[in-house]
Backbone as XML, in Angstrom:
<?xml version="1.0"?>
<chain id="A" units="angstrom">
  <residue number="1" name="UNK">
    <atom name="N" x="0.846" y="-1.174" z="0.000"/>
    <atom name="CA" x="0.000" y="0.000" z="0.000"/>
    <atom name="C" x="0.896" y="1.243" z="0.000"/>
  </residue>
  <residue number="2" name="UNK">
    <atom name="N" x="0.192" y="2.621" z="-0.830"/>
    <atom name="CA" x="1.208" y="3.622" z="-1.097"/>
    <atom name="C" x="1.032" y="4.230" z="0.641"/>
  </residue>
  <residue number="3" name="UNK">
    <atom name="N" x="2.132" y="4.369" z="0.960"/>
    <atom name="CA" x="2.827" y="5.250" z="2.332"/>
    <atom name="C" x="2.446" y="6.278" z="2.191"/>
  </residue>
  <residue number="4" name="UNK">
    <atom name="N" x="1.577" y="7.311" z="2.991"/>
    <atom name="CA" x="0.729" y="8.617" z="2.522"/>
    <atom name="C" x="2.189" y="9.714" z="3.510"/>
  </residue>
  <residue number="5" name="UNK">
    <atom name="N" x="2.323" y="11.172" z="2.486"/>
    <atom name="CA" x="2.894" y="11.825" z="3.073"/>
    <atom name="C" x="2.103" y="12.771" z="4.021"/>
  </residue>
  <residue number="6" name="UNK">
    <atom name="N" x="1.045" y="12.234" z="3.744"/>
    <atom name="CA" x="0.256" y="13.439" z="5.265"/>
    <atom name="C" x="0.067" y="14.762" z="4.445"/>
  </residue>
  <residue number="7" name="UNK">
    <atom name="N" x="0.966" y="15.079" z="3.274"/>
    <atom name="CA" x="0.713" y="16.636" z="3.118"/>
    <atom name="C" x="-0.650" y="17.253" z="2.214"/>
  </residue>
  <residue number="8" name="UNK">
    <atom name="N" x="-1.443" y="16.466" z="2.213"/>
    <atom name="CA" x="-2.844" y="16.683" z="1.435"/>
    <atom name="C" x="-3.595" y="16.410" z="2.863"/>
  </residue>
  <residue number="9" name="UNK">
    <atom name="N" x="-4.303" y="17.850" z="2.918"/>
    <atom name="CA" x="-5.389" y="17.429" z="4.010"/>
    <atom name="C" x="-6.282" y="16.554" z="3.521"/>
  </residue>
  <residue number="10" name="UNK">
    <atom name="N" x="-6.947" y="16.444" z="4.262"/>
    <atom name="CA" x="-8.486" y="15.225" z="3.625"/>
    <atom name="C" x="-9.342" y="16.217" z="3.134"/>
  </residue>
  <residue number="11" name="UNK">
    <atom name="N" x="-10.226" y="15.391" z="2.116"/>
    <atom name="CA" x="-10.917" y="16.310" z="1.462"/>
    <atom name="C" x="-11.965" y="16.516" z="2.152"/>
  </residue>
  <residue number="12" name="UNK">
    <atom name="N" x="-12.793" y="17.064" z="2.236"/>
    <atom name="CA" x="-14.242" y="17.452" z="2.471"/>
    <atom name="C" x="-15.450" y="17.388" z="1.488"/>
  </residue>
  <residue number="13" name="UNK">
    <atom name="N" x="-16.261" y="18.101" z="1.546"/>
    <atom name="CA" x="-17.574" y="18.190" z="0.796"/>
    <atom name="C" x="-18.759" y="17.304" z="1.629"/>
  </residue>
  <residue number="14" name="UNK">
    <atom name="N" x="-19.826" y="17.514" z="0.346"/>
    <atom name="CA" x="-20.030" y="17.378" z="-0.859"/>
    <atom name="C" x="-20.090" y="19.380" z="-0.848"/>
  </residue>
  <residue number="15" name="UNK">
    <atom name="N" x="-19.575" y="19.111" z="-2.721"/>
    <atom name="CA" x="-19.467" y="20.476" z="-3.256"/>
    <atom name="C" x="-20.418" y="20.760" z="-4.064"/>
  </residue>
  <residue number="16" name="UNK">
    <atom name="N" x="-21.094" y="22.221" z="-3.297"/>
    <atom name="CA" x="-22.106" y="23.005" z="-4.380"/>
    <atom name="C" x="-22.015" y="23.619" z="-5.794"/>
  </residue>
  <residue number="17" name="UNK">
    <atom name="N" x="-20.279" y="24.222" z="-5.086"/>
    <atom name="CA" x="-19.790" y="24.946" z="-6.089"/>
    <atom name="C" x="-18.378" y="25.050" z="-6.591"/>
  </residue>
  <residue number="18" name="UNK">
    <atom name="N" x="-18.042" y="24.886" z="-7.370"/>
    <atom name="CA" x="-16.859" y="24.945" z="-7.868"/>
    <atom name="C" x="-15.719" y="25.402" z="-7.122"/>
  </residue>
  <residue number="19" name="UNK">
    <atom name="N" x="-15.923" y="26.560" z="-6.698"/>
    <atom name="CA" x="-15.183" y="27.608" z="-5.732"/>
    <atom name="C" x="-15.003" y="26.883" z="-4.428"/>
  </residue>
  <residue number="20" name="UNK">
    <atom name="N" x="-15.909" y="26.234" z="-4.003"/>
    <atom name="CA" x="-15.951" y="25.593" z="-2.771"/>
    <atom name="C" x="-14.778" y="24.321" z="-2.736"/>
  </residue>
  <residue number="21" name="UNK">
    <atom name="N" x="-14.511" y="23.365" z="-3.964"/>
    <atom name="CA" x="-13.650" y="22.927" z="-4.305"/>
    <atom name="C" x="-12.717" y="23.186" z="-4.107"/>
  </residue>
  <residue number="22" name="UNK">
    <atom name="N" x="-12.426" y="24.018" z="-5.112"/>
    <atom name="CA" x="-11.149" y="24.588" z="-5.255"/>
    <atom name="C" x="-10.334" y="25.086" z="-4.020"/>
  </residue>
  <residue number="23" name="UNK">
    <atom name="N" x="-11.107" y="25.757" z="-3.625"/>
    <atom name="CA" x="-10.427" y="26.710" z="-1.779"/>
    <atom name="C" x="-10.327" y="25.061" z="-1.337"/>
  </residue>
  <residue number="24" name="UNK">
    <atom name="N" x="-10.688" y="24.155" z="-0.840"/>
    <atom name="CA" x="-10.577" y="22.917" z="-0.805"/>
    <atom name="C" x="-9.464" y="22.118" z="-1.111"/>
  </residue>
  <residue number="25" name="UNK">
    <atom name="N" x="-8.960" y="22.594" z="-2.455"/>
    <atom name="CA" x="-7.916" y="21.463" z="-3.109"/>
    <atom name="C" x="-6.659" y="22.883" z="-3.305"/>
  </residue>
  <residue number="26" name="UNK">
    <atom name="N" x="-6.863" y="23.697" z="-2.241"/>
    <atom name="CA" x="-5.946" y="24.719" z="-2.430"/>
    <atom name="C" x="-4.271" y="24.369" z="-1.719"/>
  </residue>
  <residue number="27" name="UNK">
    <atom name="N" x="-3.823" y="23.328" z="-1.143"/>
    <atom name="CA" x="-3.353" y="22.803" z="-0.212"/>
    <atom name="C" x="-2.317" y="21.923" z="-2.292"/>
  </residue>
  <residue number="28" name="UNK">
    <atom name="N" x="-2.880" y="21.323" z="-3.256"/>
    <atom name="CA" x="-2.723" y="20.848" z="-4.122"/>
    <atom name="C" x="-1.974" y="22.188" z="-5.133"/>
  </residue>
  <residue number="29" name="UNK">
    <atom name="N" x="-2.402" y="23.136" z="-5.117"/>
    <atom name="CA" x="-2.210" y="24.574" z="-5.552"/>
    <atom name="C" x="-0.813" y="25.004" z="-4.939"/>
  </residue>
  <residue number="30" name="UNK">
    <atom name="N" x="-0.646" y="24.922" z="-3.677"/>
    <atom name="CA" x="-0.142" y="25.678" z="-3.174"/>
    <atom name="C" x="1.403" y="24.752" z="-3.171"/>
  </residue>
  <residue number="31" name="UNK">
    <atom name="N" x="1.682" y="23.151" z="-3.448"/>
    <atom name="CA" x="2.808" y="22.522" z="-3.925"/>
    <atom name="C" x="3.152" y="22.577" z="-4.995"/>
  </residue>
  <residue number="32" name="UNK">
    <atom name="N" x="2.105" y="22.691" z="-6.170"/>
    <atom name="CA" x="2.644" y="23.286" z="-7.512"/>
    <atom name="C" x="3.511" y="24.176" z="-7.380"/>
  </residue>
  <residue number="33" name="UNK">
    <atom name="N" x="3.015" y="25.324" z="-6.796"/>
    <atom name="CA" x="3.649" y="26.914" z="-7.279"/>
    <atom name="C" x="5.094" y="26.449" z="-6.212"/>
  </residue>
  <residue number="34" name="UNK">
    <atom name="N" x="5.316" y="25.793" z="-5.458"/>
    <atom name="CA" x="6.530" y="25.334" z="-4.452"/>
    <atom name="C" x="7.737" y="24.480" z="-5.174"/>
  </residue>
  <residue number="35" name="UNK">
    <atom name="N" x="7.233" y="23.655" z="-6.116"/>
    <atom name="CA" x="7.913" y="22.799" z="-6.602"/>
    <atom name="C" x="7.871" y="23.215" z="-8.663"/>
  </residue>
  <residue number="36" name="UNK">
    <atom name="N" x="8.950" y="23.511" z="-8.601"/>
    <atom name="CA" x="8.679" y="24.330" z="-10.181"/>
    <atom name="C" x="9.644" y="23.279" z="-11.330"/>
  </residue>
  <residue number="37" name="UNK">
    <atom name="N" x="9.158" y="22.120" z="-10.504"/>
    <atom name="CA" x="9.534" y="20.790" z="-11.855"/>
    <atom name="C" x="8.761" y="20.900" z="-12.383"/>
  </residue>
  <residue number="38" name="UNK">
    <atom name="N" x="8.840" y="20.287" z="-13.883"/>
    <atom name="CA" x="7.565" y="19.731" z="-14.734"/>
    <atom name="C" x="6.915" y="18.438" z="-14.356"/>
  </residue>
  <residue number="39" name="UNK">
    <atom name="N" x="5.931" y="18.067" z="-14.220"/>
    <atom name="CA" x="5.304" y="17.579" z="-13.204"/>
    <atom name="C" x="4.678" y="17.403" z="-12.301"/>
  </residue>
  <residue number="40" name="UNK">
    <atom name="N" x="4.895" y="18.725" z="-11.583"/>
    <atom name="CA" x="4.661" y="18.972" z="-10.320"/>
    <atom name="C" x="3.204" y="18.678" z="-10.141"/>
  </residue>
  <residue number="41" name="UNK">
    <atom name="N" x="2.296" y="19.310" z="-10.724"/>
    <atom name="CA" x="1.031" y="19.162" z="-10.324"/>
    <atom name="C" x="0.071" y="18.221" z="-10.648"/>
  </residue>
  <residue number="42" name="UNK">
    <atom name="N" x="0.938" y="17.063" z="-11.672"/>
    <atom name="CA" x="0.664" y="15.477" z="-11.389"/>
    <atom name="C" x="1.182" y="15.029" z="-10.382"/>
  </residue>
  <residue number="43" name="UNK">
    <atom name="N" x="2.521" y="15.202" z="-10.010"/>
    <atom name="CA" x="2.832" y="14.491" z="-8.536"/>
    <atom name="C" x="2.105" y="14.665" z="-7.533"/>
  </residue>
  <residue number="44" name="UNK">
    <atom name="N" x="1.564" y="16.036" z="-7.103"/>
    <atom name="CA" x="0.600" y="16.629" z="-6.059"/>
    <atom name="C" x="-0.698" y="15.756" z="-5.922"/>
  </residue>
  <residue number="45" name="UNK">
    <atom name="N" x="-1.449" y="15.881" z="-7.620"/>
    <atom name="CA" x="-2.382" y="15.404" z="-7.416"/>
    <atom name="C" x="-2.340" y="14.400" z="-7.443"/>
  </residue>
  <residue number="46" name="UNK">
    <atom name="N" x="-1.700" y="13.007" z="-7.485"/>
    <atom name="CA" x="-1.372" y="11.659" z="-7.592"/>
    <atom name="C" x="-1.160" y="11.446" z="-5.837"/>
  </residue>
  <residue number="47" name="UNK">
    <atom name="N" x="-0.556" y="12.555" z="-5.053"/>
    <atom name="CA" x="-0.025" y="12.151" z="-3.935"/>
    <atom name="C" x="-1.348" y="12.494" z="-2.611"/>
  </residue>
  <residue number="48" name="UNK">
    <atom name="N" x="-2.439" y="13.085" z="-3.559"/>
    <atom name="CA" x="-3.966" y="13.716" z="-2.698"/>
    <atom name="C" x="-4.878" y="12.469" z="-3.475"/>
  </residue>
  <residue number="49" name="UNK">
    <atom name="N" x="-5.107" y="11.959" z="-4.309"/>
    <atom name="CA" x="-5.255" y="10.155" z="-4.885"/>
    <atom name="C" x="-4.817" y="9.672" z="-3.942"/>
  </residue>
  <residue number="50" name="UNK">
    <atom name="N" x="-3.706" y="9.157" z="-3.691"/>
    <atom name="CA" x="-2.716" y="8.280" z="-3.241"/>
    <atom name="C" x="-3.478" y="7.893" z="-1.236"/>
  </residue>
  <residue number="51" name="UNK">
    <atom name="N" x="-3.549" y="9.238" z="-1.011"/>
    <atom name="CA" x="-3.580" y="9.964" z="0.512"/>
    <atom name="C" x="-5.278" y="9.244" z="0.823"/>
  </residue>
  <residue number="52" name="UNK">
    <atom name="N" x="-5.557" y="9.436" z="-0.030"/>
    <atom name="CA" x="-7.485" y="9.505" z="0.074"/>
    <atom name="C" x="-7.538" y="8.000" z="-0.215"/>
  </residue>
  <residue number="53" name="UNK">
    <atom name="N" x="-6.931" y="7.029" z="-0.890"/>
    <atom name="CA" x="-6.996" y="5.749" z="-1.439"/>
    <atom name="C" x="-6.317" y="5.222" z="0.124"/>
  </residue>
  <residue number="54" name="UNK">
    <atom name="N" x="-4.916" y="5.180" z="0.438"/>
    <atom name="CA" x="-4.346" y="4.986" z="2.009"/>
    <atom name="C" x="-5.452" y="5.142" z="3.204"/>
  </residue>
  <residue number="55" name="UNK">
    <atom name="N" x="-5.615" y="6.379" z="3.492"/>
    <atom name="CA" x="-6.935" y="6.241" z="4.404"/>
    <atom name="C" x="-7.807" y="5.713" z="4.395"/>
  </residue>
  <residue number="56" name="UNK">
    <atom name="N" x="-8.493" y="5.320" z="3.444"/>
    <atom name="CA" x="-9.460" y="4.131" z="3.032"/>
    <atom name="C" x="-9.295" y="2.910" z="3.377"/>
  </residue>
  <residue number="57" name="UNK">
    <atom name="N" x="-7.834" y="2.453" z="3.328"/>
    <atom name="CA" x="-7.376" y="0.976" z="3.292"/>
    <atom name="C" x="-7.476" y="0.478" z="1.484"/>
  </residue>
  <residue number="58" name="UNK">
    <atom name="N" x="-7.347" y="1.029" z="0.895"/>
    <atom name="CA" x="-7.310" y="0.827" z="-0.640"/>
    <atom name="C" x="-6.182" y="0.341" z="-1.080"/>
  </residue>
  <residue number="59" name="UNK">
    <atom name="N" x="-5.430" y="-0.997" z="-1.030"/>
    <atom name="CA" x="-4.439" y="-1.421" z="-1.824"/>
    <atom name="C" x="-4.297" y="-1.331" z="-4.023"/>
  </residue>
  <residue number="60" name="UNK">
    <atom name="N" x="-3.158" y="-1.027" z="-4.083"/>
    <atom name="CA" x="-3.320" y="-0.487" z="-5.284"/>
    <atom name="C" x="-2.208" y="-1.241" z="-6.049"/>
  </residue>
  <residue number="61" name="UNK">
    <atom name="N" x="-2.733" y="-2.047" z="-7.255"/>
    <atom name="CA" x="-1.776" y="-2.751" z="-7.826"/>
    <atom name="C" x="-1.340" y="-1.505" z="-8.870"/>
  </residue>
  <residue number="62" name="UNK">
    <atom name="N" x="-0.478" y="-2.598" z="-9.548"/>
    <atom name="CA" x="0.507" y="-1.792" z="-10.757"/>
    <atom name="C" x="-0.569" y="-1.248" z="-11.758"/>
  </residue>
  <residue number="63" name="UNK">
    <atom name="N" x="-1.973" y="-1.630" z="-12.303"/>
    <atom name="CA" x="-2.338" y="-1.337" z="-12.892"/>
    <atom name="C" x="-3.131" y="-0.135" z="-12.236"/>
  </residue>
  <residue number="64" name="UNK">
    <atom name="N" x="-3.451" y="-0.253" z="-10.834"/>
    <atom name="CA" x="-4.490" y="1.015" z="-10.465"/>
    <atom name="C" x="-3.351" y="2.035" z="-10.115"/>
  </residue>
  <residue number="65" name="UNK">
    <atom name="N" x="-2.540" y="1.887" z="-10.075"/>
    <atom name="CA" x="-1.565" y="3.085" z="-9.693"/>
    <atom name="C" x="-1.283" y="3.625" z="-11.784"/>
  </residue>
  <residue number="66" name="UNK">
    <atom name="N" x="-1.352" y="3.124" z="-12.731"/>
    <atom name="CA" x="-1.583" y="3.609" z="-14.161"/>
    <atom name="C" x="-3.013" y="4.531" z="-13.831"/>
  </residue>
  <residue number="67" name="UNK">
    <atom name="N" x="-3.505" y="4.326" z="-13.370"/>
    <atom name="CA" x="-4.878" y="4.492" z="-13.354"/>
    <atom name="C" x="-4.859" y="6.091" z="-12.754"/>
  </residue>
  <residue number="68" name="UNK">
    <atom name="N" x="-4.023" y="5.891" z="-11.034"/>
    <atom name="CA" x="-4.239" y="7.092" z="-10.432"/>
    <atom name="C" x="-3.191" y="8.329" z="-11.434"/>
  </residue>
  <residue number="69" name="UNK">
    <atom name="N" x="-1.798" y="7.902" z="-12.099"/>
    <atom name="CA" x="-0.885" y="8.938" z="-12.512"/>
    <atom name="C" x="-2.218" y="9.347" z="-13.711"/>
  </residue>
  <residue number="70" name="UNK">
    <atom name="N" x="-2.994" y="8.475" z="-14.582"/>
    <atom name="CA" x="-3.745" y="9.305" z="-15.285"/>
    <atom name="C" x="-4.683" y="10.217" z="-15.091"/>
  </residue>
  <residue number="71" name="UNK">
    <atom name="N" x="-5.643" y="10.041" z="-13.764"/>
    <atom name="CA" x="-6.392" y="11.250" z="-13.336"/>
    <atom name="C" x="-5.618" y="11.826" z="-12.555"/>
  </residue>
  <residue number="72" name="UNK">
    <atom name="N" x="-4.511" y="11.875" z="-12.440"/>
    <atom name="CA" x="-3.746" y="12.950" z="-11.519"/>
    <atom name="C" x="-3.169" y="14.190" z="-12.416"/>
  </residue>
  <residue number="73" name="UNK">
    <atom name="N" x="-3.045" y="13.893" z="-14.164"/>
    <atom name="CA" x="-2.919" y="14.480" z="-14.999"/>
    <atom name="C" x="-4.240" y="15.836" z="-15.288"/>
  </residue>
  <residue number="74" name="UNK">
    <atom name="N" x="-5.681" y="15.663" z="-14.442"/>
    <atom name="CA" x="-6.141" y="16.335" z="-14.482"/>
    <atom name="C" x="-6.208" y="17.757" z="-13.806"/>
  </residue>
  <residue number="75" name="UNK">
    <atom name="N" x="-6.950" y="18.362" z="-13.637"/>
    <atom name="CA" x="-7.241" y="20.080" z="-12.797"/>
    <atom name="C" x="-7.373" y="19.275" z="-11.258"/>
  </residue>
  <residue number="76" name="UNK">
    <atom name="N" x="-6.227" y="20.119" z="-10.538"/>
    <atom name="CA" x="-6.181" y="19.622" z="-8.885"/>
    <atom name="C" x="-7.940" y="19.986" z="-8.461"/>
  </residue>
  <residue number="77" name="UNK">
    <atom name="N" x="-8.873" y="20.813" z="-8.888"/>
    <atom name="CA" x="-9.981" y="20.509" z="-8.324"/>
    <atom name="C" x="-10.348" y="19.413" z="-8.463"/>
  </residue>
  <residue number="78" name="UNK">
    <atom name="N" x="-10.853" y="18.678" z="-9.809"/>
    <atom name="CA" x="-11.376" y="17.604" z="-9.579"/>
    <atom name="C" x="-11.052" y="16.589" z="-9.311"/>
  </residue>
  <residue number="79" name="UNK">
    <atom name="N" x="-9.699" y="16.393" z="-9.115"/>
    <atom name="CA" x="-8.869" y="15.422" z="-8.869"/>
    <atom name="C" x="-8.797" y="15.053" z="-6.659"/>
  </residue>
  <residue number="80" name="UNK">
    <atom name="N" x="-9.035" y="16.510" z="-6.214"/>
    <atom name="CA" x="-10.153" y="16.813" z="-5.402"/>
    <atom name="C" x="-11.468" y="16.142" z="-4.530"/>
  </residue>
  <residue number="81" name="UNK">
    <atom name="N" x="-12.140" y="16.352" z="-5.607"/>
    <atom name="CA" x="-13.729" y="16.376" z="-5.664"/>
    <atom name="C" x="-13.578" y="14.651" z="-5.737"/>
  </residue>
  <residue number="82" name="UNK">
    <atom name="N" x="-12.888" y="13.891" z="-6.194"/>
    <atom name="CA" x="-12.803" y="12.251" z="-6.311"/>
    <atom name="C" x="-11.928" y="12.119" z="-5.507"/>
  </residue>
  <residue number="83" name="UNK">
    <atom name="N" x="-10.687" y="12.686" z="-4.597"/>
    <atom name="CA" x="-10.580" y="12.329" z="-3.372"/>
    <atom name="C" x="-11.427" y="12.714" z="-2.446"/>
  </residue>
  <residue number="84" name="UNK">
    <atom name="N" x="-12.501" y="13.466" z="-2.125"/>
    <atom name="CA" x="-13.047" y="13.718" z="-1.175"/>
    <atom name="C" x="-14.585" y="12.441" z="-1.413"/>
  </residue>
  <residue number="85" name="UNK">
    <atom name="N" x="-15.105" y="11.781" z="-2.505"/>
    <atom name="CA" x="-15.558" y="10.981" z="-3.124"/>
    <atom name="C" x="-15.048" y="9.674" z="-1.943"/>
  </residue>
  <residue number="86" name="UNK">
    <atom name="N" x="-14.136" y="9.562" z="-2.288"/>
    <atom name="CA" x="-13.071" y="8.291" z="-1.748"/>
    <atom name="C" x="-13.374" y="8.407" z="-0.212"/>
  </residue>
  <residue number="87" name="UNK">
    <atom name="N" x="-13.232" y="9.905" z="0.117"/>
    <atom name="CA" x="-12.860" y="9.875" z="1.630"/>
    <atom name="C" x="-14.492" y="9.841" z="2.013"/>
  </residue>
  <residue number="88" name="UNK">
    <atom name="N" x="-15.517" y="10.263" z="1.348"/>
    <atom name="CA" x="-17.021" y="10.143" z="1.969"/>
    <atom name="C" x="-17.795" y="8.571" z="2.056"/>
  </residue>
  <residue number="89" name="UNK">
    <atom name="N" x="-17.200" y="8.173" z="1.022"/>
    <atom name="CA" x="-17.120" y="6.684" z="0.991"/>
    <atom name="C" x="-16.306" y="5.944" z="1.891"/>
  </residue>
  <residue number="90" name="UNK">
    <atom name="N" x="-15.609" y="6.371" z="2.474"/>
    <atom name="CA" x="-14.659" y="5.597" z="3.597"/>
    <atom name="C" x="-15.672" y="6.194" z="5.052"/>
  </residue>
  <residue number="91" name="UNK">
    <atom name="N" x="-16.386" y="6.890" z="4.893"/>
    <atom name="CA" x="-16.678" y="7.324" z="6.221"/>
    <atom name="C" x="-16.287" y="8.987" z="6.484"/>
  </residue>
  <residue number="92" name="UNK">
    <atom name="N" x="-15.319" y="9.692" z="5.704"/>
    <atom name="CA" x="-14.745" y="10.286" z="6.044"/>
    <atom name="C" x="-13.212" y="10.030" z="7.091"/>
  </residue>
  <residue number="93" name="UNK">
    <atom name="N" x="-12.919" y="8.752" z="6.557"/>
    <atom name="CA" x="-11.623" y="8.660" z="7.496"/>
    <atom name="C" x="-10.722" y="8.994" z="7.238"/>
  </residue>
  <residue number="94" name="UNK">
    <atom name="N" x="-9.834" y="9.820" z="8.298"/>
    <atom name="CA" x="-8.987" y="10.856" z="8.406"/>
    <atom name="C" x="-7.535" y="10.191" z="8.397"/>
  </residue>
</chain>
C-alpha cells in the first residue's frame, strides 16, 4: 500500500460549487507553485489520490496506480472532488 505523506489534508464536501472545491484542493495549488519541476502538479495530485486511497485501506496494484498517474494528470480541483468521493465513501476517514 502507497505510504501517505500526510501533506494533502483530507478532502471534504459534498461540493455546491466549484469555488468551494477549489479553496478545498488549495493545499494541491499551493505545492505546484513550491515545486517548479515539470510535473509537479501530477505528482501533487497523484499524492492527494494516493492519501485519500491509504486512508481508506485501498491497496493499489501496478495497474491502479496507471490508473491514479492518469487522473492525476487532471485540474487539482477535480482530482479533489474524487478524493473527497473516496474519503465520503470511507466514512470520512482521516
Amino acid at each position: 500500500m502507497y505510504e501517505t505523506t500526510n501533506t494533502v489534508p483530507p478532502p471534504h464536501g459534498p461540493y455546491e460549487r466549484e469555488a468551494d472545491a477549489r479553496r478545498d484542493a488549495e493545499a494541491i495549488y499551493t505545492a505546484v507553485r513550491r515545486d517548479r519541476q515539470r510535473g509537479a502538479m501530477t505528482r501533487a495530485n497523484a499524492d492527494a489520490l494516493r492519501t485519500a486511497l491509504s486512508r481508506a485501506g485501498v491497496e493499489l496494484g501496478a495497474y491502479d496506480e496507471t490508473i491514479v498517474f492518469w487522473i492525476a494528470g487532471w485540474e487539482p480541483t477535480t482530482v479533489h472532488v474524487i478524493a473527497s468521493w473516496i474519503s465520503r465513501a470511507n466514512g470520512g476517514a482521516r
